[in-house]
C-alpha positions as CSV (number, residue, x, y, z in Angstrom):
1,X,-55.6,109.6,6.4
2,X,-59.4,109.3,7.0
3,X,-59.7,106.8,3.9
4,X,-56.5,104.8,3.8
5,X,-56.4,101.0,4.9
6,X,-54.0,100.2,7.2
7,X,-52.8,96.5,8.4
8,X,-50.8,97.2,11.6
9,X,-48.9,94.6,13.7
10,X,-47.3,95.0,17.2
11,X,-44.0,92.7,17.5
12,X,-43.5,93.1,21.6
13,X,-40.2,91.8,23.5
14,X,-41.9,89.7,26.5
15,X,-38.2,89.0,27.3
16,X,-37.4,88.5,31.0
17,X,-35.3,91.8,31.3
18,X,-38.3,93.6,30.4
19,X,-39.4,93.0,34.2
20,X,-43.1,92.6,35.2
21,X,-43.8,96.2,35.4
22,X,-42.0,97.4,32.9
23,X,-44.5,94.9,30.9
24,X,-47.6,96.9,31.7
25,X,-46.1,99.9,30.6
26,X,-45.3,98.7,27.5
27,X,-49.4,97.6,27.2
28,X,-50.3,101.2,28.4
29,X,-48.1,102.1,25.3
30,X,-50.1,100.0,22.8
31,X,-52.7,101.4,24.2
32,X,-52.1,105.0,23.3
33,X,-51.2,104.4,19.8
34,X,-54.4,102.2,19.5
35,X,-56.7,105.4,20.5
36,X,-55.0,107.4,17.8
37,X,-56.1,104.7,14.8
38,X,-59.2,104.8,12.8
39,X,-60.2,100.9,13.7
40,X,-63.0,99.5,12.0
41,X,-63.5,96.2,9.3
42,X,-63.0,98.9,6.5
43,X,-60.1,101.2,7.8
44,X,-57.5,100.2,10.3
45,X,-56.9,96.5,11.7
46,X,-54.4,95.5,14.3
47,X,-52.8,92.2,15.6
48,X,-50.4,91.8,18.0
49,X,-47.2,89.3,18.5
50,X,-45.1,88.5,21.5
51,X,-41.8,86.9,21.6
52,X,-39.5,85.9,24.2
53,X,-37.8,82.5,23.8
54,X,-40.7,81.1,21.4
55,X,-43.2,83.6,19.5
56,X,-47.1,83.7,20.2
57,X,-49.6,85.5,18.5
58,X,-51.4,87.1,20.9
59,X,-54.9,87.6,18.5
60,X,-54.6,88.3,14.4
61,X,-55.4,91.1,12.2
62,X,-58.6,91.8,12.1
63,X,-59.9,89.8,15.2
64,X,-61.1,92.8,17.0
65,X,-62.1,95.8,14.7
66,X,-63.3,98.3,17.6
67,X,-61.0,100.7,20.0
68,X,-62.6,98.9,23.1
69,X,-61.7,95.5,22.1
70,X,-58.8,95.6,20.8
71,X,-57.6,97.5,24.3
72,X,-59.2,94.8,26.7
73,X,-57.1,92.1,24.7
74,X,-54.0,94.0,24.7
75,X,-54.6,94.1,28.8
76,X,-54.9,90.5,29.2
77,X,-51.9,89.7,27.2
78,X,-49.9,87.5,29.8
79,X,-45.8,88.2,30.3
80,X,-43.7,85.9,28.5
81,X,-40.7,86.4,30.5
82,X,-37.8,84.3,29.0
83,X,-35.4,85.4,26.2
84,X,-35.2,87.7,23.2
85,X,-35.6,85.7,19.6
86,X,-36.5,88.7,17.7
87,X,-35.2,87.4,14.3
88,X,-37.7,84.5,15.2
89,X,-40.3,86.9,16.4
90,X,-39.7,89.0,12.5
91,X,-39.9,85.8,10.6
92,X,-43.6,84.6,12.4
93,X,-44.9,88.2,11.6
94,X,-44.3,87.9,7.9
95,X,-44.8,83.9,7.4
96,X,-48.3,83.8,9.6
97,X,-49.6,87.1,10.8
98,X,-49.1,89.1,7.9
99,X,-49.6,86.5,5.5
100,X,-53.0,84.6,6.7
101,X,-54.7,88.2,7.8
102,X,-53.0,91.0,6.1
103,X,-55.8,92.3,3.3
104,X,-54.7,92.9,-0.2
105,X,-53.3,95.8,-1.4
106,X,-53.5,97.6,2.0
107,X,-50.6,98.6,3.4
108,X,-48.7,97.2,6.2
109,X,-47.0,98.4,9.1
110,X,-45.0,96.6,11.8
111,X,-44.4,98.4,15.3
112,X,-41.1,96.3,16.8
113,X,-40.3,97.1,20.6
114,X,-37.4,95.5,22.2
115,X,-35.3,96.5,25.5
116,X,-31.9,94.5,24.4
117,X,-29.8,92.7,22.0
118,X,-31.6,89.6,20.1
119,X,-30.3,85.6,20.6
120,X,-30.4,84.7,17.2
121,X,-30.0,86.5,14.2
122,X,-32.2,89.2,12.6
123,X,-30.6,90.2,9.2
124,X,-32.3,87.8,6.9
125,X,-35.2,88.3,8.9
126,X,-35.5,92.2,9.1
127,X,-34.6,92.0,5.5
128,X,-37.2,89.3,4.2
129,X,-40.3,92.1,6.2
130,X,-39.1,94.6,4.3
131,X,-39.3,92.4,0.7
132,X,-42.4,91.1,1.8
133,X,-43.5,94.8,1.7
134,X,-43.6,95.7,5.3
135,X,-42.9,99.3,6.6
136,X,-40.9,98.7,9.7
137,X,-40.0,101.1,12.6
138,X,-38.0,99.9,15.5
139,X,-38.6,101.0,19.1
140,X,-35.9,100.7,21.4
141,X,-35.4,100.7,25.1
142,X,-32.7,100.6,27.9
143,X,-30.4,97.6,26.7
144,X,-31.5,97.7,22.7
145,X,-29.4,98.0,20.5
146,X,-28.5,100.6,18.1
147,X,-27.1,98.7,15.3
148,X,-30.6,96.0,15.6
149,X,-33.0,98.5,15.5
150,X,-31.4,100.2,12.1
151,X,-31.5,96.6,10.8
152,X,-35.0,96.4,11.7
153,X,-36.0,99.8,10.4
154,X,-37.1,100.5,6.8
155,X,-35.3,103.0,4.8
156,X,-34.4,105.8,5.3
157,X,-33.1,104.1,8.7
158,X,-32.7,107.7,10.4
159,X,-36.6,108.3,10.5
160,X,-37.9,104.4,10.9
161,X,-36.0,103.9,14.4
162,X,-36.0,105.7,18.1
163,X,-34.8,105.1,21.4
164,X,-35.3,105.7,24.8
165,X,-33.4,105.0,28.1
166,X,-36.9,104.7,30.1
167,X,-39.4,102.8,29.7
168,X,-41.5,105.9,31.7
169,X,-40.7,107.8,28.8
170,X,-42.4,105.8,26.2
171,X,-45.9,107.3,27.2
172,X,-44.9,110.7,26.7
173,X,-43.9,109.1,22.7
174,X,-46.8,107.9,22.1
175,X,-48.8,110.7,23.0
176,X,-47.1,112.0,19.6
177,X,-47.3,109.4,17.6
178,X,-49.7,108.6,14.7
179,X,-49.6,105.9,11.8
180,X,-51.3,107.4,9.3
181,X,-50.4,106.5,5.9
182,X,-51.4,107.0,2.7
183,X,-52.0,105.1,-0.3
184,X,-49.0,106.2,-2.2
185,X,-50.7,105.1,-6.0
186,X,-53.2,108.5,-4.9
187,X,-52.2,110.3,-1.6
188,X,-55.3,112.4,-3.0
189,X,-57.4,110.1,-1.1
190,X,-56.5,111.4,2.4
191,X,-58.3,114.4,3.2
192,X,-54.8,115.2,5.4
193,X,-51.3,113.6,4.4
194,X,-49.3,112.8,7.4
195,X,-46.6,111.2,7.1
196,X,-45.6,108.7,10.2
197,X,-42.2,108.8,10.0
198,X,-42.7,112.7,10.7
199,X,-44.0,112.2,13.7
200,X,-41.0,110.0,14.8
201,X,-38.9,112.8,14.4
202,X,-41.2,115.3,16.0
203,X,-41.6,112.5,19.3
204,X,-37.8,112.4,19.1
205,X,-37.1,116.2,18.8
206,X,-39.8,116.9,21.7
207,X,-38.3,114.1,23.9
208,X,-34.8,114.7,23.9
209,X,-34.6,117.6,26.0
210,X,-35.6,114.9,29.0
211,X,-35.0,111.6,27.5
212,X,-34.0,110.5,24.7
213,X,-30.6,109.6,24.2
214,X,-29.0,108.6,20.9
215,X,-26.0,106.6,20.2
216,X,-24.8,103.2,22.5
């Protein structure tokens, strides 16, 4: 949507069975959905947050407001490489990254990746985003978890959560991926409604010919 406001936040496992390689993938990954966003002061502002066994915010919402920036940033992002405290990564993204830099009235978006099962809890967590306002979609690889990521996920759960066994695979998502999203008080402000949870199903339906596997 051309006019609509987004406040987007990246929520990235650094976790050490990720592996070192697997890690720039995952930044390539970012980087694909970041060239498909209208990023400017006015239209779409990103931050991004890593966790492993503590949680950093790697730079706040509306730090960088150009494509270029915003990618170079993502590249220097150093590896983590410990454990996997995603209910204390969820918490961080609502308590300081959403609330110091999220802009009123615009609507917000968290992206979570994660390639296994959490080390502390996530319910009240997952559940507290979603109160807070926060459309979430889940992104699972290899080791994730089925029954964490529909936690994660926003309702309805089917079309706010994927999965895929390799992490070579995520490129070929993102490639289909946009988060555009419409002020729903007047979708009549978007010259072009597209819905992003669409485009999770249309990633998932192209991909599972060669990838994508659902289920444990």
């Amino acid at each position: 949507c051309s006019n609509a406001a987004i406040d987007t936040v990246f929520v990235i496992d650094g976790s050490k069975s990720v592996r070192p390689e697997n890690f720039e993938l995952v930044k390539k990954w970012i980087n694909q959905i970041i060239d498909k966003l209208d990023v400017s002061d006015s239209k779409t502002h990103v931050g991004l947050v890593q966790y492993s066994s503590t949680v950093r915010t790697e730079f706040p919402l509306g730090r960088h407001n150009n494509k270029k920036d915003l990618k170079e940033a993502v590249k220097k992002m150093d590896y983590m490489e410990r454990g996997t405290m995603t209910g204390m990564a969820l918490h961080h993204t609502v308590d300081s990254v959403f609330a110091q830099g999220a802009r009123p009235g615009v609507q917000k978006v968290a992206i979570v990746f994660t390639d296994g099962r959490s080390q502390d809890y996530i319910g009240e967590a997952a559940k507290k985003a979603k109160d807070h306002g926060l459309k979430m979609y889940a992104v699972g690889v290899g080791n994730a978890l089925e029954s964490e990521l529909k936690q994660i996920a926003s309702e309805p759960i089917a079309e706010h959560y994927f999965y895929t066994a390799d992490f070579k695979a995520m490129s070929q998502i993102a490639k289909k991926l946009q988060i555009n999203i419409c002020n729903e008080e007047d979708p009549c402000e978007c010259d072009t409604l597209v819905k992003f949870q669409k485009k999770v199903e249309d990633a998932l339906q192209a991909l599972n010919k060669k990838y994508i596997l659902y289920g444990e």
